[in-house]
N, C-alpha and C positions, 0 to 999 in steps of 0.2 A: 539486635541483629544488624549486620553492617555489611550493606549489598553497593557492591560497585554495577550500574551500567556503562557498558562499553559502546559510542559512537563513535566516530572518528569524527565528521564532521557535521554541525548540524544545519538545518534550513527548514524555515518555516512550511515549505513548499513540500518536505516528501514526507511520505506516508509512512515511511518506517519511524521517523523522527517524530513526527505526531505523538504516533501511539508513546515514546517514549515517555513526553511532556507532560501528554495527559495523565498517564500513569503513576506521575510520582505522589502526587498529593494521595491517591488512594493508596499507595504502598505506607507512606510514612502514617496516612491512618491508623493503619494497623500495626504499626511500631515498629517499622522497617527505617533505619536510616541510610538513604540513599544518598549516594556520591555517585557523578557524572562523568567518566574520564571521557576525556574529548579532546582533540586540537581546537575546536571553535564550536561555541555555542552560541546561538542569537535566536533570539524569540520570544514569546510572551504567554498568555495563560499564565502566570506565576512560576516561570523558570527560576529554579534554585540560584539563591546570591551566589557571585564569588567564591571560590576557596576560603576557608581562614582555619589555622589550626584549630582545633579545642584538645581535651585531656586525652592523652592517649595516642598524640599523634594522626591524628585519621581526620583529613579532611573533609568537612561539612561542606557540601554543595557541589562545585567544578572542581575537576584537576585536571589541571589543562596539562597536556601531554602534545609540544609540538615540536618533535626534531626536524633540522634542518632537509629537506629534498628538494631533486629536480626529476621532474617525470613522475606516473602514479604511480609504476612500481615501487621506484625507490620510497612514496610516499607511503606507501601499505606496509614493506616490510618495515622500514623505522619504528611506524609507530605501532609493529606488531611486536618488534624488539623491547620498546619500552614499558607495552603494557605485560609481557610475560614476565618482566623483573618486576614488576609492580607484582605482581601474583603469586610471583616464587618469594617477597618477602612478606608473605601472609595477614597485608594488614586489612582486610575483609576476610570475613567466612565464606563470602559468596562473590564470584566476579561470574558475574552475567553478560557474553558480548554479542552484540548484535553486529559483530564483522568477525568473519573466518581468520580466528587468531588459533591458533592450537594451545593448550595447556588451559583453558578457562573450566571453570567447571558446570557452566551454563553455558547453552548458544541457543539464540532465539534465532528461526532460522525467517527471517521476515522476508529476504528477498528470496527468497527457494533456493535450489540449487543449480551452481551456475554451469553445470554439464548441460541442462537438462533446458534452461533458457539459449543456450549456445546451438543448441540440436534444432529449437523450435523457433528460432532467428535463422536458421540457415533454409529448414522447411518451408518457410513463409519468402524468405528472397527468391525463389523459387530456380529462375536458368541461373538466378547468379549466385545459386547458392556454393557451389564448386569454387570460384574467387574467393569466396566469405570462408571456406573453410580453410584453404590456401592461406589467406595472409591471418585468421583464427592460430592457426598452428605456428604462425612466425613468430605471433606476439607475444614480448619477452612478460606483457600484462596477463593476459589470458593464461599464459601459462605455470606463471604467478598464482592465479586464484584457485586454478583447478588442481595444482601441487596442493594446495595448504587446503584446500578443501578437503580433501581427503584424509590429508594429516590431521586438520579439526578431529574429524568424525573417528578416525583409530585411534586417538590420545587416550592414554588411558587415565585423565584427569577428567576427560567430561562424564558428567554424571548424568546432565540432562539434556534433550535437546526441546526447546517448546517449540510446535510446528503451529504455523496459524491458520491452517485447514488439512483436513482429511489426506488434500491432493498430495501436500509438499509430505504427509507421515510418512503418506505410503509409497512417495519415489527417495524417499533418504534411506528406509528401509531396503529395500529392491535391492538401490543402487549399495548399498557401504553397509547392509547386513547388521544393523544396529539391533539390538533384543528391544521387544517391546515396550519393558519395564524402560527405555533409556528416553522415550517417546511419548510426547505431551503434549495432546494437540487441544493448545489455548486460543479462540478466537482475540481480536484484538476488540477491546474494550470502546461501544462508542457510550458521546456524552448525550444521550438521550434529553437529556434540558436543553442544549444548544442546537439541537439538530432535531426540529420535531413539524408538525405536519400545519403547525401555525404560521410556519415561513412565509406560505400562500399565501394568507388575505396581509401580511406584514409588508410583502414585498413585492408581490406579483406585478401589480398594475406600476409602479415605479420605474421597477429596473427594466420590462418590457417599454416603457415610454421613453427611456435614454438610450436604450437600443433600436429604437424607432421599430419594435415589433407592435404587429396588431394584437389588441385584445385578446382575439379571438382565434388566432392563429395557434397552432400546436409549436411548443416546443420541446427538442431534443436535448440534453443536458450531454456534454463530455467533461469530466475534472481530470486531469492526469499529467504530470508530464513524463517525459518521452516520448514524443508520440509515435514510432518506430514500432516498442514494443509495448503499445496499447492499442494498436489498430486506426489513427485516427485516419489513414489513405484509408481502409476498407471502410470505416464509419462515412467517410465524405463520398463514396461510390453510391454507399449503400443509402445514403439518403439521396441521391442525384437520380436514384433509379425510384425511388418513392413515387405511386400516381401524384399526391398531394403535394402541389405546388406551390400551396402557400404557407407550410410548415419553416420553421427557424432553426438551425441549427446553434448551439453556443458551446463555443471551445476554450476551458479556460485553462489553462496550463504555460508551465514556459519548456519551451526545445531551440535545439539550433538550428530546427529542419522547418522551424513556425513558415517563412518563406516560400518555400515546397511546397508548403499544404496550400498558403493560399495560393502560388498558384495553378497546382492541381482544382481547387474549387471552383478556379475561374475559367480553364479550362472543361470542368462539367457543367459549368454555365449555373452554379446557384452564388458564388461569391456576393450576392445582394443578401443571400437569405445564411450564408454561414457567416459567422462571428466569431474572430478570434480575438478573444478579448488578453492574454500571456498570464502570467501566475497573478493572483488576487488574497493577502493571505486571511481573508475574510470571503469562504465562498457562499456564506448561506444565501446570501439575496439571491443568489441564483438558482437554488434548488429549489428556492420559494417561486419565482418565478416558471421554471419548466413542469414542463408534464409526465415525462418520462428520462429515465437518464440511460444510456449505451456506452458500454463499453467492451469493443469486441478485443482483446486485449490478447496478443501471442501469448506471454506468461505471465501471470500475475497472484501470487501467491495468497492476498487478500487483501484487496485496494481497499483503504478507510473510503476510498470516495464511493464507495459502492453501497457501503455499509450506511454512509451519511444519509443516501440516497433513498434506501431503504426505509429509517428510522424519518424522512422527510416525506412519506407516503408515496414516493415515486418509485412505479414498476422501472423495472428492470432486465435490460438487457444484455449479455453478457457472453463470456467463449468457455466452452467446456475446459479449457487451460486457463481458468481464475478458480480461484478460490471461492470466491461467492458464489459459487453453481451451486454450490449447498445447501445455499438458501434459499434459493428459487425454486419455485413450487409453479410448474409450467402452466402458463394460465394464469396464474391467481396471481403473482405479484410480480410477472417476469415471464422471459424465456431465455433457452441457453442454446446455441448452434457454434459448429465451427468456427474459428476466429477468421478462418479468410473466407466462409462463404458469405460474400456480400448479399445473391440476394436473398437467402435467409433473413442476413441481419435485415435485410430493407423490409421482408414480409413481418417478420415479428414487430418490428416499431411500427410499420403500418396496423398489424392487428390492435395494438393498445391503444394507439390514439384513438382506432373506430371503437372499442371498446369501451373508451375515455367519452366519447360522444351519449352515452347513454348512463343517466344519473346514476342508476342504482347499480351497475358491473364498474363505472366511476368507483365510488364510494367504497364497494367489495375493495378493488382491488388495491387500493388504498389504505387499508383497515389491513389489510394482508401482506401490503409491508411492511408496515410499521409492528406488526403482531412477531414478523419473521425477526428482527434484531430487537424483540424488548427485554430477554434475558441478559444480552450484550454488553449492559449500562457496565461504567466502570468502576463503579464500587463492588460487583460478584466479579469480574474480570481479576482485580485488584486484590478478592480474597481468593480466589483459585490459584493466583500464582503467589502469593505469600504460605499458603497451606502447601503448596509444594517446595517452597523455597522451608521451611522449618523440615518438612520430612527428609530433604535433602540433609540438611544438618543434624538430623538424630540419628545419620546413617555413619555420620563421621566417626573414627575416632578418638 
């Protein structure tokens, strides 16, 4: 079987591109041979060598795809051109793309849909959301995405669409009217070995001593970037309003807005106790190290950092517009509240940490996240979308 994935570009740092990386070695397990089309790949865990022919034509690993642009859009359609001719000369049974190409016959839909982040970007700007929609509507980008969105979704070449939670099935459907058979809602596969609840005694007392946090002091976990549309201004409110003043905030991500946040922080008077540490492409020290992880997040279709978090026994906090509400069992390994009511998020992190105080509701709710992502590992991930990737092709003909 000879499955192309579609990135456009990759980086260690996001979430969609992860799942990709992780994914290959359990795909080719199971006798998938996968090729990468990409303009740029960089990264590690065992990213596929280089291009090189072998029999048949069909390259083994990268195929680097980068026509010349200036601006995104120009840079989307190019390389949305070249990968349609790659597809219309059928040298895979299967092109898989994880960017809104129309004619694929797979779309993982990892970042949701971007109607529907546009609506909950303008919601959250709140008086200014009127301007957002204003110059929304001018842009020759936006309007770009939300054209070929559409057209994705009516091509009559896609066969399938994998959603990576419940949330994004059920607004693709709503919205673009897709039959259910077209609809495949795959969580994203975490690495259970690499991400487990051993981080704590591995890590804790270290990386708290180079961030000059106490012992004993609670801390909050954020992984994400964007911080726009992950909530990290409601996350830094909501910890400023906390009674618990000797709690640590840790922010690890890269944005262009990092600036802003700190100094918004310093402005709520905790910038001693927030840390913004920018992108780290090794985050486990830190999961090891906090106590719970927040993410009140506008849209977020299924953060891996959430999932990390989870499978690393840290409760969780999170916005009914994520994806991982799914997994949250209110109480036991988390809670879920509106992404901009701050002081929700502030009462719920407050609840866990007092919870966290007491061994034995400790220990529960620990036991209860890691119990929530143990199906998740990437070797069943790896065989659910191979078993649909074959039925896809017995459907051909």
């Amino acid at each position: 079987m000879k499955l192309a994935i579609v990135r456009q570009k990759y980086t260690p740092y996001g979430g969609a591109e992860r799942f990709v990386q992780r994914s290959l070695a359990g795909l080719r397990s199971q006798g998938v041979e996968v090729t990468v089309i990409a303009r740029e790949w960089a990264g590690s865990y065992g990213a596929p060598a280089p291009a090189a022919d072998v029999p048949g034509g069909i390259p083994n690993g990268i195929l680097k795809v980068n026509p010349f642009y200036l601006g995104r859009t120009w840079r989307d359609v190019g390389f949305s051109h070249h990968v349609q001719r790659i597809v219309a000369e059928g040298r895979f049974d299967l092109v898989q793309s994880h960017e809104r190409i129309p004619g694929c016959h797979i779309f993982r839909a990892g970042d949701g849909v971007h109607a529907t982040w546009l609506e909950l970007r303008n919601r959250a700007r709140g008086a200014y959301a009127g301007i957002a929609r204003f110059l929304t509507g001018r842009s020759p980008w936006h309007s770009h995405v939300l054209e070929t969105e559409e057209a994705m979704f009516r091509h009559p070449s896609l066969c399938a669409v994998i959603c990576n939670s419940r949330m994004v099935r059920n607004d693709i459907a709503r919205r673009f009217g897709l039959p259910d058979e077209k609809l495949h809602v795959i969580y994203n596969g975490v690495d259970l070995a690499a991400f487990h609840p051993g981080l704590r005694d591995e890590h804790r007392q270290r990386v708290r001593a180079d961030l000059g946090i106490p012992k004993d002091a609670a801390v909050i976990l954020f992984v994400g970037s964007g911080f726009e549309r992950k909530g990290v201004h409601t996350l830094l409110r909501a910890f400023a309003a906390m009674a618990d003043k000797t709690a640590h905030l840790v922010i690890v991500g890269k944005d262009r807005g990092q600036d802003t946040a700190e100094k918004l922080a310093q402005t709520l008077g905790i910038d001693e106790r927030a840390h913004f540490l920018g992108p780290r492409e090794d985050v486990r020290p830190y999961y090891g190290a906090a106590d719970l992880f927040c993410l009140p997040t506008i849209y977020d279709p299924m953060p891996n950092a959430a999932l990390e978090s989870l499978a690393c026994g840290l409760p969780v906090v999170t916005s009914t517009t994520c994806g991982a509400a799914e997994l949250i069992e209110e109480g036991k390994n988390g809670f879920v509240c509106d992404a901009l009511d701050v002081a929700k998020v502030s009462r719920h992190m407050t609840a866990i940490i007092a919870a966290l105080g007491d061994p034995g509701l400790a220990a529960g709710m620990r036991k209860a996240a890691r119990r929530s992502v143990e199906r998740l590992d990437l070797a069943s991930m790896a065989q659910i979308m191979t078993d649909l990737y074959r039925k896809l092709l017995e459907r051909q003909p």
